[in-house]
N, C-alpha and C positions, 0 to 999 in steps of 0.2 A: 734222436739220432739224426744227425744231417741236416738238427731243422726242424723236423718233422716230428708229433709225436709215433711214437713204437712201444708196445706191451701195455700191461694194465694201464689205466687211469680213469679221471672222473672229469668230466668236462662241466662248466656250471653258466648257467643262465647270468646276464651284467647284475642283476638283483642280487643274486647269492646264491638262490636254488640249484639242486643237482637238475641237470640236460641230460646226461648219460655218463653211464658208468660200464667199461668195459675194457675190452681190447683195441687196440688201433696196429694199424701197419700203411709203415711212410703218410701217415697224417689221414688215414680213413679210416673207418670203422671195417674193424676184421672179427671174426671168429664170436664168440660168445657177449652178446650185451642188454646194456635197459636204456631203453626210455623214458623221459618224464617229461609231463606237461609243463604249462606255464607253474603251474602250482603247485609242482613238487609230486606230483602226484604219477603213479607208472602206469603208462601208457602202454607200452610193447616190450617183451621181451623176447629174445632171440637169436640167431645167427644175422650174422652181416658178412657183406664182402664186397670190397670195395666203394665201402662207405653206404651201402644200403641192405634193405633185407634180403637177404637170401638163403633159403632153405626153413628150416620149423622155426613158428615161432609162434607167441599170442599176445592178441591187443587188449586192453581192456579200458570198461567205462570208466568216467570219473570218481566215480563208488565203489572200485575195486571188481567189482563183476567179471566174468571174463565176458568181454563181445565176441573175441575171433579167434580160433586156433587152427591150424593147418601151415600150409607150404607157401613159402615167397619166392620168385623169381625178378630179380629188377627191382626191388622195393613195390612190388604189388602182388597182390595174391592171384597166384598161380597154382593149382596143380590140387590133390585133396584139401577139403578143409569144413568147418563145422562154421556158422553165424549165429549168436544168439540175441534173444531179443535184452531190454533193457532188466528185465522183470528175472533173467537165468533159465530162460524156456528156449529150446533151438527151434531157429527159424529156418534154415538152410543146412542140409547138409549133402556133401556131393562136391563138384569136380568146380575149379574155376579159372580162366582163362581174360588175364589182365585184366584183375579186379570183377568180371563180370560170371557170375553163374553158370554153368553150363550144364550139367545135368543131376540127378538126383534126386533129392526130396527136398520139398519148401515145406514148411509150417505157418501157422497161425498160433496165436495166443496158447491156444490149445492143446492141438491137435495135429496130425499129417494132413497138410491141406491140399499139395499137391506132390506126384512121386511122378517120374516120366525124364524127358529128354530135352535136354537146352540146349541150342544155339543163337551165340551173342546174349547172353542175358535173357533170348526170348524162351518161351514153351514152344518147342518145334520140335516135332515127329510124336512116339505113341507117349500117352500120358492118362493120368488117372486124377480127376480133382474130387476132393473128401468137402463134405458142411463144417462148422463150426462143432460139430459133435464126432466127429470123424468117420459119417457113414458114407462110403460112395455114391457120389452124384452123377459120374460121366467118364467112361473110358472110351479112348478113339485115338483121334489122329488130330493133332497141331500143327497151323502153318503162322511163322509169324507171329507167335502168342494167341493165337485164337481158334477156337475149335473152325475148321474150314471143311476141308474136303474125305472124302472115305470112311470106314466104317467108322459105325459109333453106339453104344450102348447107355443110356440114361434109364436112372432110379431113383425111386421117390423116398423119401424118408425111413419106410420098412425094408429097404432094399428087395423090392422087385425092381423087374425091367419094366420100364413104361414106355420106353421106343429103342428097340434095335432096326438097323438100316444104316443107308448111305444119306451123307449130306454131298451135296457140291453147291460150291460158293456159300456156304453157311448157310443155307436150308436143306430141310429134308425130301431126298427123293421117293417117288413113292415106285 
């Protein structure tokens, strides 16, 4: 219409592969669609508006996996959302704020590695980090990704306490 495409269509790579297949309005991507890589392969699917992601959607590996589900804002992940690793194990899940983490639980391979509070992608304020076996190692306080200042509770393998106390500047007060 006008030029522009409008309603369903299938947009295709100069090779021949599908790019996307969905909705458009006046020449951008609207309302429900896919993506595919260079290789034909889908990559995201989801809401769009105004030619990028916005609202639910999920990425996924080359392999079909999913890697990402949750909320887009501006073409980047904003707001709830889950991250998994390559292997189908979540690595992330919890809040995120243009592309970057922001609080909830991390994982490992495994396990719940970390559960607590982000800001900017960092470990900042109370937090809990687990071993590779999921037993609590250390709850306290984060500044900056790093265990720093105020109280703090560490355990050893059997989960006893083996120092509760205050740290300042990342050592222990006595």
């Amino acid at each position: 219409m006008n030029g522009e495409r409008n309603g369903k269509g299938k947009e295709y790579y100069y090779y021949g592969l599908i790019k996307f297949e969905g909705e458009f309005l006046n020449g951008q991507r609207k309302g429900i669609g896919k993506d595919y890589n260079i290789n034909g392969e889908l990559e995201f699917e989801g809401e769009y508006l105004n030619g990028e992601r916005n609202g639910r959607g999920k990425e996924y590996y080359n392999n079909g996996q999913l890697k990402f589900e949750g909320e887009y804002l501006n073409g980047k992940r904003n707001g709830e959302g889950k991250e998994y690793y390559y292997y189908d194990k979540l690595k992330y899940g919890g809040n995120y704020l243009n592309e970057k983490e922001k609080e909830k639980e991390n994982y490992n391979y495994f396990e719940l590695e970390f559960e607590g509070e982000y800001l900017n992608g960092e470990r900042d304020g109370k937090g809990k980090k687990y071993d590779i076996n999921g037993n609590l190692k250390f709850e306290g306080e984060y500044l900056n990704g790093k265990r720093w200042n105020g109280k703090r509770k560490e355990y050893n393998k059997y989960g006893k306490i083996i120092f509760e106390g205050q740290y300042l500047n990342g050592k222990r007060r006595n």
